[in-house]
N, C-alpha and C positions, 0 to 999 in steps of 0.2 A: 793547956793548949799552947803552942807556938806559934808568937806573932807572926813568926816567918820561918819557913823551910824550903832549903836549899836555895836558895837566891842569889845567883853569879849576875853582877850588873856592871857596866863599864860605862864610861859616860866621859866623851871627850871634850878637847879643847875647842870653842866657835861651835858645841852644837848644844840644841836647846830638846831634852828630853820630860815627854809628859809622862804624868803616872797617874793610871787612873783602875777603878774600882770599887766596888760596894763600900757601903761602911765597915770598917771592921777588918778588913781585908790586908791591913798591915803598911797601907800607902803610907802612914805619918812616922808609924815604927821605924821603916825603910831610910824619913828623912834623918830619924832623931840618930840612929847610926849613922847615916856618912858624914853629920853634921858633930861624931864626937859627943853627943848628949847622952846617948846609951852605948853600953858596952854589948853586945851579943854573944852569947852562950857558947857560940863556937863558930868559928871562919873568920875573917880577917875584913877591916875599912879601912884602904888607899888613898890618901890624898895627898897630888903632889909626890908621891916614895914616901911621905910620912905613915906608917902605921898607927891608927887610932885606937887599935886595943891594946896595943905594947908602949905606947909611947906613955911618958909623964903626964901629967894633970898639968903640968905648967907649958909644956911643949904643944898637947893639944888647946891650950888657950890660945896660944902665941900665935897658932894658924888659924883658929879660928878669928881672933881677930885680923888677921893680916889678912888672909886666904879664902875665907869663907862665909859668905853672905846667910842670914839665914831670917826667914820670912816668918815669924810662928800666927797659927791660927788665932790664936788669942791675941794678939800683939804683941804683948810684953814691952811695953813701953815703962818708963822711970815716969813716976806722977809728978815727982818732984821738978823734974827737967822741966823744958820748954821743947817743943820739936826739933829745935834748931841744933840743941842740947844733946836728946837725945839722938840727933841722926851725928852729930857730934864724934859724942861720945866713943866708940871704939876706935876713931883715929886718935883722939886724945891718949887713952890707954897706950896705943903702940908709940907714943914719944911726941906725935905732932903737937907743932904750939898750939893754942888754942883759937890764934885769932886764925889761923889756917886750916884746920878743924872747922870754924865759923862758915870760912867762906866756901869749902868743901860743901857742907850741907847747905847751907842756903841755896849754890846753884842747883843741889842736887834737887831739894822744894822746892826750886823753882822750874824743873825741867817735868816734876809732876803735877804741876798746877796749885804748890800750896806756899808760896814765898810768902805771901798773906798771912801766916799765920806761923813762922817764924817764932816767936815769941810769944805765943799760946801754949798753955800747960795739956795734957791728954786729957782732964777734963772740961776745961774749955770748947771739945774738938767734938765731933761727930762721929758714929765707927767709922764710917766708911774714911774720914780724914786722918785718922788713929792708923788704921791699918797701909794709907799711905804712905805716911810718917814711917812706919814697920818697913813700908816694901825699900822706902829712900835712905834706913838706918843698914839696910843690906845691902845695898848699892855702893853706899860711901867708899870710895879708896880704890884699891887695884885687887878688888875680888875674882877672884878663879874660878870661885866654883859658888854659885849659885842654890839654895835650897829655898824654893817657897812653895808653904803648906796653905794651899784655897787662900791666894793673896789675893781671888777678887769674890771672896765670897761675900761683902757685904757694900759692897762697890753697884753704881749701877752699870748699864749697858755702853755708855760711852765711855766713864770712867776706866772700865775694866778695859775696854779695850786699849784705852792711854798705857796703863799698867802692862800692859802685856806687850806693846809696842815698845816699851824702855825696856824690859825682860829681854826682848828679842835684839835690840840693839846692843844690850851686853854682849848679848852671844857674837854676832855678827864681829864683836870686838876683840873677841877671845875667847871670852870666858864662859864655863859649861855650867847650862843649866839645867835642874830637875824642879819641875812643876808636881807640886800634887791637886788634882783637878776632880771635879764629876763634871764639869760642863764639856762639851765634844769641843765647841764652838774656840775655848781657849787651847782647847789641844791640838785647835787646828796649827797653830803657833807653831809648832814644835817639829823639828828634824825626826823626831822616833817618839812611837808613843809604846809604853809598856802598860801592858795590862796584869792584875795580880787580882787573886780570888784566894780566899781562905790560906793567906802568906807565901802564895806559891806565882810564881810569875805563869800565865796561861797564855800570855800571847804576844809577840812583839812586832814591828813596825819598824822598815827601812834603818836597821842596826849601820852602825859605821865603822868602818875598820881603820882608824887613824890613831894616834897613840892615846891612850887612856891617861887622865887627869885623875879619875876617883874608879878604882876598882873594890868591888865589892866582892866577896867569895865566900859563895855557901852562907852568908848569914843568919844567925838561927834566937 
């Protein structure tokens, strides 16, 4: 069975696109290609003019760190690190010194409500603080393109809405985002909401016609 068939998506600069859909339905597949993680069977992921199934493994890192924010359901945070650390880390990678790296993430904990805990390991932390930590290690830098997979599924009511107000202020900034969601209420957020059912897009919401940041064609 195909996570996804025929799937043509564009998703520009300054706009914030949700995705939403049962389980199973291919929403997270969808991130892990524009985001470079999977490769797809056939068609093409656009980001920036970079091709993600033709390019290098080192080319696709270089953008993903530079370029590309990306929120995973599980967190994927470093145990080892500290928050600070880990929201760090990917500017460290692209060359920044580290005390600059530092102060990059701290404001960034500190614009999500977690300066406080800076210098707390991921087990120290709560999920809902874990997955913050996640949303501010995607944030960090001069991100373009935004992917986050349910960054406020374990957040409560106020929290998620904080979350989804820096989400939107990215956009607002530039930069394009794709949310994957089952709540309405966070997709209210969003410039366009796509809907997908059994890997096939079924419905979409006030599309943009300004130039594409991340084209996706036919992914399979």
């Amino acid at each position: 069975m195909q996570a996804l068939r025929g799937v043509d998506l564009a998703v520009y600069p300054g706009e914030f696109v949700a995705v939403m859909g049962p389980s199973g339905s291919g929403k997270s597949t969808l991130l892990t290609i524009a985001g470079g993680l999977d490769q797809p069977t056939s068609g093409r992921a656009v980001v920036e003019g970079t091709d993600l199934t033709t390019a290098s493994r080192k080319q696709v890192a270089a953008l993903r760190r530079r370029s590309i924010g990306y929120v995973f359901q599980d967190y994927n945070l470093i145990p080892a690190l500290t928050a600070a650390e880990n929201v760090a880390l990917p500017r460290e990678l692209d060359g920044v010194s580290s005390r600059t790296a530092r102060r990059e993430a701290v404001a960034l904990l500190a614009e999500i409500g977690l300066e406080h805990l800076a210098d707390r390991f991921p087990d120290e932390m709560s999920g809902g603080q874990q997955q913050r930590v996640a949303v501010a290690r995607a944030l960090v830098g001069e991100r373009r393109l935004v992917l986050a997979d349910e960054p406020t599924g374990a957040l409560d009511s106020d929290t998620g809405e904080t979350v989804m107000a820096l989400l939107r202020s990215r956009c607002d900034a530039g930069a394009a985002c794709v949310l994957v969601t089952h709540e309405s209420r966070f997709a209210a957020w969003a410039d366009r909401v796509v809907f997908i059912r059994d890997g096939a897009v079924v419905d979409v919401t006030l599309r943009s016609s300004a130039e594409s940041l991340l084209a996706e064609g036919a992914a399979q």
